[in-house]
GUDODREN-61182 format. One line per 8 residues: number of its first residue (from 1); for each residue y, x, z of N, C-alpha, C, CB. Coordinates in nm, 2 decimals, decimal comma. Atoms other than C-alpha are relative to their C-alpha. Glycine has a CB too. Layout:
<sites>
NUM) Y:X:Z:Y:X:Z:Y:X:Z:Y:X:Z; ...
</sites>
This chain:
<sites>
1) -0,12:0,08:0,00:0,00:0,00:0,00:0,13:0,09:0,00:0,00:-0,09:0,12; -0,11:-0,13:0,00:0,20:0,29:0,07:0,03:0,08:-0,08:-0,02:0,07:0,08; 0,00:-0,05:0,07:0,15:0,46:-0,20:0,10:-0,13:-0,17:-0,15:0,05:0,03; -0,07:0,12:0,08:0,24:0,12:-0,41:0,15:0,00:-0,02:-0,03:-0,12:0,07; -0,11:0,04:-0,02:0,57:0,09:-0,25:0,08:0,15:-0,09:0,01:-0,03:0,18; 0,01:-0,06:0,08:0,65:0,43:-0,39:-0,02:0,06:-0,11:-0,02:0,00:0,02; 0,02:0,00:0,12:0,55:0,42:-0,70:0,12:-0,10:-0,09:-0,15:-0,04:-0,02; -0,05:0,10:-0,01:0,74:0,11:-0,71:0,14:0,05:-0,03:-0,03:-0,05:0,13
9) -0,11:-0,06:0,01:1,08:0,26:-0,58:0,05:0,16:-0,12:0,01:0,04:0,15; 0,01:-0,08:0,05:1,00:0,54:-0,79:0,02:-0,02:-0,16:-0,09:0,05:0,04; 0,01:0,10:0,09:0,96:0,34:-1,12:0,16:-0,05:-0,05:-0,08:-0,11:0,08; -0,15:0,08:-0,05:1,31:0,17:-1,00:0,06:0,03:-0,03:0,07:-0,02:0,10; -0,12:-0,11:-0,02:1,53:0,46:-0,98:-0,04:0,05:-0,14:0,00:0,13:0,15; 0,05:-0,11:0,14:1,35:0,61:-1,32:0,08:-0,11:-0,12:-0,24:0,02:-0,03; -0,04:0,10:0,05:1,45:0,29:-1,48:0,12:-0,02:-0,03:-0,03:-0,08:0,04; -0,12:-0,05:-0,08:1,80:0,29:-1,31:0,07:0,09:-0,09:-0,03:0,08:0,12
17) -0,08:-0,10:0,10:1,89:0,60:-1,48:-0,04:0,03:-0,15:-0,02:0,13:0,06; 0,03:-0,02:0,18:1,74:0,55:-1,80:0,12:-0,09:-0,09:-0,19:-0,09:-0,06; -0,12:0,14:0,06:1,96:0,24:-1,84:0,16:0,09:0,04:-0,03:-0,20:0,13; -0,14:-0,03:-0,02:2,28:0,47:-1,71:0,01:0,11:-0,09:0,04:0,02:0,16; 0,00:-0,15:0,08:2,20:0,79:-1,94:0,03:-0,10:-0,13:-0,18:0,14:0,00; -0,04:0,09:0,14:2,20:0,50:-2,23:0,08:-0,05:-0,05:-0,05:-0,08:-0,03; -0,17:0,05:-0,08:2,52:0,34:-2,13:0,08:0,12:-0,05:0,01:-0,02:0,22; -0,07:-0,11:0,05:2,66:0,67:-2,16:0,03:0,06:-0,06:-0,01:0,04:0,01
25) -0,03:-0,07:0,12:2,52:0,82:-2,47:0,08:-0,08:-0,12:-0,14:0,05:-0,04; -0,09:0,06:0,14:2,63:0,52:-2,68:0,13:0,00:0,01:-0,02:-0,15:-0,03; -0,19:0,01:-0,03:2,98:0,51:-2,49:0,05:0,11:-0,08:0,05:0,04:0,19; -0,04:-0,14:0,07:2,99:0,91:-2,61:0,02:0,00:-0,16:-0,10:0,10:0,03; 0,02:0,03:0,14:2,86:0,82:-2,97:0,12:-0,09:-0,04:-0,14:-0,06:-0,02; -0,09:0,14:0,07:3,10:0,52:-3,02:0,13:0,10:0,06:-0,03:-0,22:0,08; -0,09:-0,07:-0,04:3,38:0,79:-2,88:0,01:0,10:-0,10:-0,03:0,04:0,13; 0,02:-0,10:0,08:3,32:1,05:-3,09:-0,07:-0,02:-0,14:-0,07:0,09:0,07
33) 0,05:0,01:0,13:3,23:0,89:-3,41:0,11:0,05:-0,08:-0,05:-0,14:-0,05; -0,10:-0,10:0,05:3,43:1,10:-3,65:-0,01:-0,04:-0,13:-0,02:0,17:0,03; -0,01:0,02:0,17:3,55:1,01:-4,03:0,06:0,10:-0,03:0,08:-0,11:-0,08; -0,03:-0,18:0,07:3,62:1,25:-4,26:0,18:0,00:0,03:-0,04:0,04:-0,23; -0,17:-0,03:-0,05:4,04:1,13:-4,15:0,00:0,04:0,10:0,11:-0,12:0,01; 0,01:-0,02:-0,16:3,98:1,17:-3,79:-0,01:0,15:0,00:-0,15:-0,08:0,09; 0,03:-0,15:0,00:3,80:1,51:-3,83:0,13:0,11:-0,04:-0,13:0,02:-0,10; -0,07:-0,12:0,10:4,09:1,65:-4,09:0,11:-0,04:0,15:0,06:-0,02:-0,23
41) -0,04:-0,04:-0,05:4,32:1,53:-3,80:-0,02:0,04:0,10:0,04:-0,04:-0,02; 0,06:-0,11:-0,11:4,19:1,67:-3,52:0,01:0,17:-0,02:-0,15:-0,03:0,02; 0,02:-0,17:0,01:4,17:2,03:-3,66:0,17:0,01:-0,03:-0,12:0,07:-0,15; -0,11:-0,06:0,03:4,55:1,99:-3,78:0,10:-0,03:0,11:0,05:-0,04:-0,12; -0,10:0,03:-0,18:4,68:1,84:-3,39:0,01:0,14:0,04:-0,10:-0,10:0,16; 0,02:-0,12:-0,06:4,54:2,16:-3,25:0,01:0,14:-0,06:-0,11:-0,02:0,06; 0,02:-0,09:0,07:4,69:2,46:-3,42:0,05:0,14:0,07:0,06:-0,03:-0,13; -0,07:-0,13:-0,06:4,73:2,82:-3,27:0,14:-0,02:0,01:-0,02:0,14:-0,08
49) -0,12:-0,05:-0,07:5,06:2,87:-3,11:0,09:-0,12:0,01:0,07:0,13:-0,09; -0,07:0,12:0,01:5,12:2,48:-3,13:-0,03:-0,06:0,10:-0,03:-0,09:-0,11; 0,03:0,07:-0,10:5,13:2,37:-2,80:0,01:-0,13:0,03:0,03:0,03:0,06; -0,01:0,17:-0,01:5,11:1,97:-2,73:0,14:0,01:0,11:-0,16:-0,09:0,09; -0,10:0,02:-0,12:5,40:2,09:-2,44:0,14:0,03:-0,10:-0,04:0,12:0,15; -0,10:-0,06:0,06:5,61:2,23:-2,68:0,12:-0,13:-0,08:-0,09:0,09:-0,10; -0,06:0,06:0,04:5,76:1,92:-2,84:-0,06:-0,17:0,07:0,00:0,04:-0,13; 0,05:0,12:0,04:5,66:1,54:-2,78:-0,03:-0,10:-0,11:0,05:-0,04:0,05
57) 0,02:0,04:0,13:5,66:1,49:-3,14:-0,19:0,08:-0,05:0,15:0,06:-0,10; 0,13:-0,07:0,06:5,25:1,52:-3,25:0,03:0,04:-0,13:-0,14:-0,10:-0,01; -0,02:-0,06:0,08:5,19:1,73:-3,54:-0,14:-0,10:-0,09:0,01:0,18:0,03; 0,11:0,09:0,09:5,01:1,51:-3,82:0,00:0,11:-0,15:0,06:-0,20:-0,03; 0,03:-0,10:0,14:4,88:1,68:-4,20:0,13:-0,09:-0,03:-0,17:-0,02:-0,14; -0,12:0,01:0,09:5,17:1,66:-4,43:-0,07:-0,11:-0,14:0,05:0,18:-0,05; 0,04:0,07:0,12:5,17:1,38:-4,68:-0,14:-0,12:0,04:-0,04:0,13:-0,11; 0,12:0,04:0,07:4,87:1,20:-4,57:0,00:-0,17:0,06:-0,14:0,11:0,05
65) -0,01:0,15:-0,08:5,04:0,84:-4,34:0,15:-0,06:-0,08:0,02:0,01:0,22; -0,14:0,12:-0,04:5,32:0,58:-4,43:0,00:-0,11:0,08:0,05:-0,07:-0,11; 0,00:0,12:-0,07:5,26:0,32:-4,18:0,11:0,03:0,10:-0,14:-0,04:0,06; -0,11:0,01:-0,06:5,58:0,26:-4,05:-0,01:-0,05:0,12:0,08:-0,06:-0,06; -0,01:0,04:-0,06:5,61:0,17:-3,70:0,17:-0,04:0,04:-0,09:0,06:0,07; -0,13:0,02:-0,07:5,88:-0,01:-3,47:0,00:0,08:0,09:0,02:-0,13:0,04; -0,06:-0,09:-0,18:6,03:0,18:-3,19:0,10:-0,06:0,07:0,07:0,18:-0,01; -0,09:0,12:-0,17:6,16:0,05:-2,85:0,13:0,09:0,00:-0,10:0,04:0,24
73) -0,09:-0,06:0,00:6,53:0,18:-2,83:0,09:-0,07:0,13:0,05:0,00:-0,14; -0,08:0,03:-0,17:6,69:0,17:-2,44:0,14:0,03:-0,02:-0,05:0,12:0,14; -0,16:-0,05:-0,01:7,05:0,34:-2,52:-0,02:0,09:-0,07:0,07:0,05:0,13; -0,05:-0,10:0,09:7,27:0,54:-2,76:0,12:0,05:0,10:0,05:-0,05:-0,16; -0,12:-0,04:-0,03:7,47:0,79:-2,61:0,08:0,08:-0,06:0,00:0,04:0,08; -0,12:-0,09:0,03:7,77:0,95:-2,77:0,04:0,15:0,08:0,11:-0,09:0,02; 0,02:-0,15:0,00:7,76:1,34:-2,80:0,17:0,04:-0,04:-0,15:0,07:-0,13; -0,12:-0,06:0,09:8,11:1,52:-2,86:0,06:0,12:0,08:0,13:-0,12:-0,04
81) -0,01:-0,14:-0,03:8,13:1,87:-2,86:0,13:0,03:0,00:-0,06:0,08:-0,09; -0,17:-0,05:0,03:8,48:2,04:-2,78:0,03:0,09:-0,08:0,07:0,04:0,09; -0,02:-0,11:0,09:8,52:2,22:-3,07:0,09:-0,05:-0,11:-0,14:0,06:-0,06; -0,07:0,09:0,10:8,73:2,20:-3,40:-0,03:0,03:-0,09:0,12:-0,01:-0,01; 0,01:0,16:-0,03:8,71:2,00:-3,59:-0,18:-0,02:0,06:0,03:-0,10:-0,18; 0,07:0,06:-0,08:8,52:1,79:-3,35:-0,13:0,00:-0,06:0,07:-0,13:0,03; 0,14:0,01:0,00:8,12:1,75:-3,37:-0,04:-0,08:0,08:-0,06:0,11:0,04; -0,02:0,09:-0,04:8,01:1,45:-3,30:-0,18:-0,03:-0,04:0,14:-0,08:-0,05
89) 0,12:0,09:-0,02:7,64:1,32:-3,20:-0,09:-0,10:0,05:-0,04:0,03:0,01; 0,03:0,15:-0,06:7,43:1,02:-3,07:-0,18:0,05:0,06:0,01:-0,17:-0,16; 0,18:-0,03:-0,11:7,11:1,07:-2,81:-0,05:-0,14:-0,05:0,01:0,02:0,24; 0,04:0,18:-0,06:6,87:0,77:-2,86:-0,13:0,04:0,01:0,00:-0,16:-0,12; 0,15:-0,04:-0,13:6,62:0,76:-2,58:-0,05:-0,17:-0,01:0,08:0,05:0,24; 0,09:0,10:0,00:6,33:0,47:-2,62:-0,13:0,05:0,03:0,00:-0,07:-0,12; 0,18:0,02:0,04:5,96:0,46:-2,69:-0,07:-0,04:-0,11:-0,05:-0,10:0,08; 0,07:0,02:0,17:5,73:0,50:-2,99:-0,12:-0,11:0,07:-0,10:0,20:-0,11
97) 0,09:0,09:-0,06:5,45:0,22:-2,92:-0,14:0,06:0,01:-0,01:-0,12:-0,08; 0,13:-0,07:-0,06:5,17:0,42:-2,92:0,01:0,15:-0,03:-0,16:-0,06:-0,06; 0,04:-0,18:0,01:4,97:0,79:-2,92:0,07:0,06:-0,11:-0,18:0,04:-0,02; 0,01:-0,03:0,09:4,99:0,81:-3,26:0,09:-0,02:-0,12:-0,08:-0,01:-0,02; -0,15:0,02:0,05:5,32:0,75:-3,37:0,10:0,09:0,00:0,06:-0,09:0,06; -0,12:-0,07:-0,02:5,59:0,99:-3,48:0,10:-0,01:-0,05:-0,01:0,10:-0,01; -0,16:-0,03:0,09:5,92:1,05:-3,60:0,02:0,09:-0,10:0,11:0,06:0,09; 0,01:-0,11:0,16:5,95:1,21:-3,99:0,13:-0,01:0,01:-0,06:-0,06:-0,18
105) -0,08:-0,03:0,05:6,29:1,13:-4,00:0,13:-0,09:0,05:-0,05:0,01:-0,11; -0,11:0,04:-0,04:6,63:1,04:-3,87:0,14:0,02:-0,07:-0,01:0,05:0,11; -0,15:0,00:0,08:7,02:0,94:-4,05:0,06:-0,05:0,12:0,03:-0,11:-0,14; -0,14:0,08:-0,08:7,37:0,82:-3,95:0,05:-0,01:-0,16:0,13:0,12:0,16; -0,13:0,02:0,12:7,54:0,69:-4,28:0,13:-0,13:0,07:-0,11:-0,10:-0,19; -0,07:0,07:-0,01:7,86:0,57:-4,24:-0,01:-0,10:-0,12:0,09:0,05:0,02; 0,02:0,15:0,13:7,86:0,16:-4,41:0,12:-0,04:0,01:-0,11:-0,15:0,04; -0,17:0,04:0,01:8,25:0,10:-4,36:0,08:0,17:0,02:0,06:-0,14:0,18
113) -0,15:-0,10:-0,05:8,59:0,33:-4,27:-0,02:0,02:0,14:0,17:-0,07:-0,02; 0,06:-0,06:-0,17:8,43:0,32:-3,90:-0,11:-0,02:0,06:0,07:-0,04:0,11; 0,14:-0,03:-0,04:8,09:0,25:-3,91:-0,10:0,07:-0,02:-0,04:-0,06:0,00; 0,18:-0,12:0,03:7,76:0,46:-3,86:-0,03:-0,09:0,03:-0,08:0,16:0,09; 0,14:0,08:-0,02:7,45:0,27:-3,88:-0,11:0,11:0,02:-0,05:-0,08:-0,14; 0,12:-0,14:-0,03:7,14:0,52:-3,75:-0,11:-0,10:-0,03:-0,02:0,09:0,20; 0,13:0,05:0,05:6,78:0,48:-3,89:-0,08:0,14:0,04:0,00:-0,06:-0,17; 0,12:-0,06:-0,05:6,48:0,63:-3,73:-0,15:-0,03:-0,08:-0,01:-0,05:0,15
121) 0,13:0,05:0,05:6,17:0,67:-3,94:-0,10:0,02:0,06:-0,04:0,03:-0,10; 0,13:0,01:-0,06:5,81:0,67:-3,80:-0,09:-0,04:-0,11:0,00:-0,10:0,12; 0,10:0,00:0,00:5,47:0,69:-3,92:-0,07:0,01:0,05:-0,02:0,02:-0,05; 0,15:0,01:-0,07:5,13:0,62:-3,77:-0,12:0,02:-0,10:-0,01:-0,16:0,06; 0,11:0,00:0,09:4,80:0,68:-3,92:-0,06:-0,13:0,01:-0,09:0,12:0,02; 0,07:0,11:-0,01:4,62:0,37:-4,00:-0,12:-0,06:0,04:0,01:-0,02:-0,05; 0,11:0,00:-0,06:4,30:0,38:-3,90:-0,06:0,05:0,10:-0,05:0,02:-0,06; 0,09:-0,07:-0,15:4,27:0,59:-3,59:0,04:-0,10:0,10:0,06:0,17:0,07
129) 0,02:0,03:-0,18:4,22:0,51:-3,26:0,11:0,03:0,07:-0,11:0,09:0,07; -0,12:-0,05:-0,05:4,55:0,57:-3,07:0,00:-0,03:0,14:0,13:-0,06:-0,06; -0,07:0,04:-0,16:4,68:0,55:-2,68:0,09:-0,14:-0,05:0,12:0,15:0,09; -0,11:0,13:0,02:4,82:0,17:-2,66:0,11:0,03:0,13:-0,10:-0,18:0,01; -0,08:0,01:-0,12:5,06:0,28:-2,40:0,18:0,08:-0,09:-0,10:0,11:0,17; -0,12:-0,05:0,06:5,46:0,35:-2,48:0,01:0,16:0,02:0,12:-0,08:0,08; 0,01:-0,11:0,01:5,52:0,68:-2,58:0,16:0,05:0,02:-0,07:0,01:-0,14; -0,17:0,01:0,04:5,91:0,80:-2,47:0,01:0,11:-0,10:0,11:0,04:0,13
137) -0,09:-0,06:0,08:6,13:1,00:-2,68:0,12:-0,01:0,00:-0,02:-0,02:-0,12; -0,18:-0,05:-0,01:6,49:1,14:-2,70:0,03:0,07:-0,16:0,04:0,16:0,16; -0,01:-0,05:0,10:6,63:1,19:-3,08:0,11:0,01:0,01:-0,05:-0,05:-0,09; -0,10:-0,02:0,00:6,93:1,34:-3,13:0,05:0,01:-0,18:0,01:0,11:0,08; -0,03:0,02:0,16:7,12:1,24:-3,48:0,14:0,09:0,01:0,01:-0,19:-0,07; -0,12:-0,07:0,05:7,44:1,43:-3,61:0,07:-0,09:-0,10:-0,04:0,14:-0,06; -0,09:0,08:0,03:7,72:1,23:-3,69:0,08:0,08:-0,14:0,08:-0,02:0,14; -0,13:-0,11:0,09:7,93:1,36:-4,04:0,12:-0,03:0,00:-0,01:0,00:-0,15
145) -0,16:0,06:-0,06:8,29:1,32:-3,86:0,09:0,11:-0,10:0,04:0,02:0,23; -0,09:-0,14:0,01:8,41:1,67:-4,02:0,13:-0,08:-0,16:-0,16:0,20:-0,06; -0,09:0,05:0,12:8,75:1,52:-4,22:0,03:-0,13:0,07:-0,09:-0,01:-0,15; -0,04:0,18:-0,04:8,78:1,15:-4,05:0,15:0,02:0,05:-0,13:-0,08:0,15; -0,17:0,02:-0,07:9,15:1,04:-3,96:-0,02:-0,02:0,17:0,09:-0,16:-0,07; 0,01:0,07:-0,16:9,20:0,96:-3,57:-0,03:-0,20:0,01:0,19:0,05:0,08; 0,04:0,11:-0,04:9,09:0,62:-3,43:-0,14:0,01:0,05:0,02:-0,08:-0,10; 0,11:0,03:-0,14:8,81:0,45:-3,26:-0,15:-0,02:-0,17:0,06:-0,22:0,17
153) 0,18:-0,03:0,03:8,44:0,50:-3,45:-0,03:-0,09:0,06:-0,09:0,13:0,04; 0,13:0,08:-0,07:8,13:0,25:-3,40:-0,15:0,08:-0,05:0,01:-0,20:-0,05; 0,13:-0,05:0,00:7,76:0,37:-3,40:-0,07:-0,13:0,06:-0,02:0,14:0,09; 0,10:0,12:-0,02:7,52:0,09:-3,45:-0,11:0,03:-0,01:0,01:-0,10:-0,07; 0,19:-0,08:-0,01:7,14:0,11:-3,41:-0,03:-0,09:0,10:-0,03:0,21:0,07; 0,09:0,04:-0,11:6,84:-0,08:-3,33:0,11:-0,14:0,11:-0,05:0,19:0,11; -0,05:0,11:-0,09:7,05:-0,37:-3,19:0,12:0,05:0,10:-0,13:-0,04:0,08; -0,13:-0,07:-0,07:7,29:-0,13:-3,00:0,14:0,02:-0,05:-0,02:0,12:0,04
161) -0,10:-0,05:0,09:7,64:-0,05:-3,07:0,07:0,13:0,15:0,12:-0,18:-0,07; -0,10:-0,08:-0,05:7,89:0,25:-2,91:0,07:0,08:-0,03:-0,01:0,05:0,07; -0,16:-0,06:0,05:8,21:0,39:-3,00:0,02:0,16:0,06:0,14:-0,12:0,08; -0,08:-0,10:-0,09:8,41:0,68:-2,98:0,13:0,06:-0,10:-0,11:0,14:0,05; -0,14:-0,03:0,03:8,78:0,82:-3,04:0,05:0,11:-0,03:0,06:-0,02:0,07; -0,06:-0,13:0,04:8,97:1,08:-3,21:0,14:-0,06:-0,01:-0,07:0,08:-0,13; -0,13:0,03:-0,09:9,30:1,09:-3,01:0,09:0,08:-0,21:0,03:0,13:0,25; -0,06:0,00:0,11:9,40:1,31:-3,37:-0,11:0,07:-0,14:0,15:0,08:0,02
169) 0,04:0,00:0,16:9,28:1,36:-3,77:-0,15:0,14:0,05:0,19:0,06:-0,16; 0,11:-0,09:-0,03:8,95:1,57:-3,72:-0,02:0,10:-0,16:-0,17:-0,12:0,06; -0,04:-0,02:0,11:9,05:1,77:-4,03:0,00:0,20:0,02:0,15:-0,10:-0,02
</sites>
């Protein structure tokens, strides 16, 4: 009987971990299933002397996503260097929506006699797997003020707007 019980508990536990090693390997497998896009990016994230600390912008192959994403935009702040003529930039601090979203490319065109409009581009790759969690970011755009007369500037973007002044001719 004693021997039963034993065999028994023994049986149990053997069972136990057959079912938790199985659980595991498919979790790994379905983790690590790799297409031939996945694989080419993976080897081009991780390149000698490219550290992930080094920027918050990931490094994706060249040429190979256009999937545009939206990006979260918290505030524009107005940059203006004391120099002459004046130098004039705009911080905009938000969030890309996920892992695998970056920034290709950032403007400021003036669309009137005192407005900048800013446009932030983004691509994502389309088929990976990404972090669904907000991603921040801080982009700094450069204003083309060099020549404007004095008065008050607007900077629009993303639903925001903020100004700034040149007391005389930035010339």
């Amino acid at each position: 009987m004693k021997n039963k019980n034993i065999v028994l508990v023994i049986t149990a536990v053997l069972f136990f971990l057959l079912c938790c090693v199985t659980v595991v390997v498919v979790s790994v497998l379905t983790y690590l299933r790799v297409t031939p896009q996945s694989s080419q990016f993976f080897n081009d994230v991780i390149e000698p002397g490219n550290s992930l600390n080094d920027s918050p912008i990931q490094v994706f192959p060249d040429g190979s996503y256009d999937n545009q994403q939206v990006i979260f935009v918290d505030g524009l702040t107005i940059n203006m260097m004391e120099s002459f003529p004046i130098q004039v930039s705009v911080t905009v601090n938000g969030n890309l929506p996920d892992g695998c979203t970056r920034i290709v490319e950032s403007k400021a065109e003036m669309i009137d006699e005192s407005t900048f409009e800013l446009q932030i581009f983004t691509e994502r790759p389309e088929d990976m797997m990404c972090t669904m969690a907000l991603v921040p970011f801080e982009k700094t755009i450069i204003l083309d003020v060099k020549g404007l007369s004095a008065g008050t500037y607007i900077v629009k973007g993303f639903g925001l707007e903020n100004s700034f002044t040149f007391d005389v001719d930035n010339k």
